[in-house]
N, C-alpha and C positions, 0 to 999 in steps of 0.2 A: 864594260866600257861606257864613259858618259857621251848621248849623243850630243853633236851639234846641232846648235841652233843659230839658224842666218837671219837676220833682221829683214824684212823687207822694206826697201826705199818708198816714200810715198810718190805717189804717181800722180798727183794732182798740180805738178809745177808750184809757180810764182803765188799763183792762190790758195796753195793747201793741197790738201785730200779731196779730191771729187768725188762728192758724196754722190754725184751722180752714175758711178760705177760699181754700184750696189748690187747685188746680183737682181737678175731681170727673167721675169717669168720668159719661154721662149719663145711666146707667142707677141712681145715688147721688141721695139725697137731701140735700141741706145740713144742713138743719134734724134730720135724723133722726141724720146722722153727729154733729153737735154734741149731741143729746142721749144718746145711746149713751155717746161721751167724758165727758163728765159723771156718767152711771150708772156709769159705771168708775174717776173718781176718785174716786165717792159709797164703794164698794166697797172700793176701796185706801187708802181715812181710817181704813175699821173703825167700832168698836164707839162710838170717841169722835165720830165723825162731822169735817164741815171746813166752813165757814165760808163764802159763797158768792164772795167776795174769793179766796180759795185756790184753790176750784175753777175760777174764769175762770181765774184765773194759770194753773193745772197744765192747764187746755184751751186758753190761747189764745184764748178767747171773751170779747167785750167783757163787762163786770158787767153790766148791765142787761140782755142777751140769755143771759147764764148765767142772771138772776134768773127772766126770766119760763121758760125751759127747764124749771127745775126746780119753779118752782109747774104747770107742767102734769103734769109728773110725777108730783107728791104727790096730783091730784087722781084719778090711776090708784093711786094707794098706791105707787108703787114708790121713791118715797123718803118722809122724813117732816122736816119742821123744827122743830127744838127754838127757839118764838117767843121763851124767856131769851136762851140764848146765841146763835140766827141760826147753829146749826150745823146741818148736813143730814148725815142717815144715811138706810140703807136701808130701805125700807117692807115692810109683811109682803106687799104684793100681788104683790111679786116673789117674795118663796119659796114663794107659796102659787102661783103660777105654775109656779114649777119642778116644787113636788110635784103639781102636781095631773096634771100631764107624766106619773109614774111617778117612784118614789124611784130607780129606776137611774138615773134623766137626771144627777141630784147625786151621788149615792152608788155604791160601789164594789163590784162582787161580793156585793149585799146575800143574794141567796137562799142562795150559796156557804158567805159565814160564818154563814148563821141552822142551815146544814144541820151543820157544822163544830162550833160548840156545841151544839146538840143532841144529838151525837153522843158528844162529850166528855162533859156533865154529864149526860146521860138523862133530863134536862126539856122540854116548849115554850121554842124560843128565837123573838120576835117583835118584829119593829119598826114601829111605832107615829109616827106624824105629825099635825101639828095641820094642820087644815082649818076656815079660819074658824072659828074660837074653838071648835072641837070635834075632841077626839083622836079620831082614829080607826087602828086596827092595818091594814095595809095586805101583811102576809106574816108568818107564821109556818112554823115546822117545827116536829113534835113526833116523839120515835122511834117507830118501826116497833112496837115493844112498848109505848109506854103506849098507855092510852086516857085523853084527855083532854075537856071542850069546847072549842069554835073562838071565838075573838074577833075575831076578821078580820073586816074592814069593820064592826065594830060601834063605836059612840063610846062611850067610858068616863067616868070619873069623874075630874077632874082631883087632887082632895085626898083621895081615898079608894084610888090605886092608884100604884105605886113610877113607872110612866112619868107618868103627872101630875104628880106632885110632880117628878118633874127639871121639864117644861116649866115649872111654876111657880117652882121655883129657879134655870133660868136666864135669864130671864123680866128685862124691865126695870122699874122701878117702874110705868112706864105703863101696860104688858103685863101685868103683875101685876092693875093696879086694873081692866083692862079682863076679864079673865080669872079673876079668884077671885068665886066666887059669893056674893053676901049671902048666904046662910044655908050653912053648911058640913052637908050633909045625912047624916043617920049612915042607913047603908044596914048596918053591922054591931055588933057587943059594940064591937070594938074600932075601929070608922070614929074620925079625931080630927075632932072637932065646937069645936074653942075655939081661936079663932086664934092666938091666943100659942103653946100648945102645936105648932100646926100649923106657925109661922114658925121655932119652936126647932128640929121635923123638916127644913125648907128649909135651915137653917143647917148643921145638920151633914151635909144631902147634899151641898151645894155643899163642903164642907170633906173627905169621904172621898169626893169624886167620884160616886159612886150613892147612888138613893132604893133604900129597904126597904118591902115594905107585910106585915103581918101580918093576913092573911084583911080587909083593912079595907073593900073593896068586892062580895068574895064569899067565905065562908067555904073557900070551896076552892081560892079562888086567893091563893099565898104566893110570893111572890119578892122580885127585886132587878132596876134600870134602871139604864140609863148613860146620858150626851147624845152623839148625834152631831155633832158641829162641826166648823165649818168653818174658816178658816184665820183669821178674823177672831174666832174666840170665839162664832160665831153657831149657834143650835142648828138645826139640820137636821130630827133626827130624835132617836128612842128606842128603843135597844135592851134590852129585857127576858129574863128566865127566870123563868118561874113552875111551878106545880105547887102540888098537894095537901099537907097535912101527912098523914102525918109524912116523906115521902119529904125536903120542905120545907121546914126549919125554921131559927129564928135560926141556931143553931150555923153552918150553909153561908153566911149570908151574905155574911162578908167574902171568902169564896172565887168562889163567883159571884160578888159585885161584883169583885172583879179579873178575871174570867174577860169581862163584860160589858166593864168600861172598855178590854181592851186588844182586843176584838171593835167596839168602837165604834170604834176609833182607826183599825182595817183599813178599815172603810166609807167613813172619810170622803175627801172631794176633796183630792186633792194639785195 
């Protein structure tokens, strides 16, 4: 007798075959593998994000098991949908995961090069992270001969200090509105208190790569930030050099900010 043979249906819907139903060691979970693969095409879209159609395709996962994967997701933050376009990018609940980890977990040799420029320019060099809607400085070096004060673990001022103004310049519109404070509070002479003028500063940091602050948050503290990023344009962190006038003043800045941008560039994940 010839046996029969019955075809099996693919099981992957509208998208195909879900490769993601591979057999799975038993110690794996399904559901966890599929959403992982998801967070990593969410990841590999970048900055413009991908579409939920896209990302079943590039996992293999039927659309409607992509769809609800990633509304469970968003409701961890760890990704976010844009409800215009129905694209999906990264959510802050995952960076703020990693940093809350230690900046080493993301970042590279951070104490190394904070020790490295400090050395070189004879100021505090300090890198700085956002933590739920609050900067906070998370390591500094300052040399062996100044005497400075410490800002580590303290939260600062987002519009009044050169690492603020990066997170607000690379910041997305969303980010922005969630982030900039109704009332721009002058804390010095020269804090900027008028939004125009403060968006005109955002402009031309994102344009020469580093913010400047001029005593704007503490009369004694003058420097220049860079952004740490990552491989998709996404900001990490903030590397800073500050200091007292007159050691501190405009004339150095374009020098420290090159000195900062190409110290941010060492930190970041390859």
């Amino acid at each position: 007798m010839r046996a029969r043979v019955s075809a099996k249906k693919p099981t992957g819907g509208p998208a195909g075959p879900d490769k993601s139903r591979a057999p799975l060691s038993s110690s794996r979970v399904q559901s966890v593998d599929r959403a992982v693969s998801l967070l990593r095409a969410v990841a590999d879209a970048g900055s413009g994000g991908a579409a939920t159609v896209a990302l079943s395709e590039r996992c293999g996962i039927n659309r409607a098991t992509a769809w609800r994967l990633l509304s469970t997701l968003e409701t961890h933050g760890l990704v976010v949908s844009d409800r215009a376009s129905g694209r999906w990018s990264l959510g802050p609940g995952l960076v703020d995961m990693a940093r809350s980890a230690g900046s080493d977990v993301v970042l590279r040799d951070v104490h190394e090069v904070l020790e490295s420029v400090a050395l070189q320019v004879g100021e505090t060099a300090a890198l700085a992270v956002l933590r739920h809607g609050s900067l906070t400085y998370v390591d500094e070096v300052a040399p062996t001969a100044i005497v400075s004060a410490s800002w580590s673990g303290q939260p600062v001022s987002l519009h009044a200090t050169s690492t603020g103004k990066v997170v607000l310049a690379w910041s997305t519109e969303e980010e922005l509105a969630r982030l900039m404070p109704r009332k721009l509070e002058r804390y010095t002479d020269t804090t900027i208190t008028d939004r125009v003028a403060l968006q005109e500063d955002l402009d031309r940091t994102r344009e020469r790569g580093y913010a400047t602050c001029h005593g704007e948050f503490d009369v004694s503290a003058w420097g220049v930030s860079a952004p740490v990023l990552d491989r998709t344009g996404r900001l990490l962190a903030v590397l800073s050099i500050w200091g007292p006038p007159p050691r501190v003043v405009p004339e150095r800045f374009p020098a420290l900010g090159a000195i900062t941008i190409e110290a941010a560039a060492k930190m970041a994940p390859r």
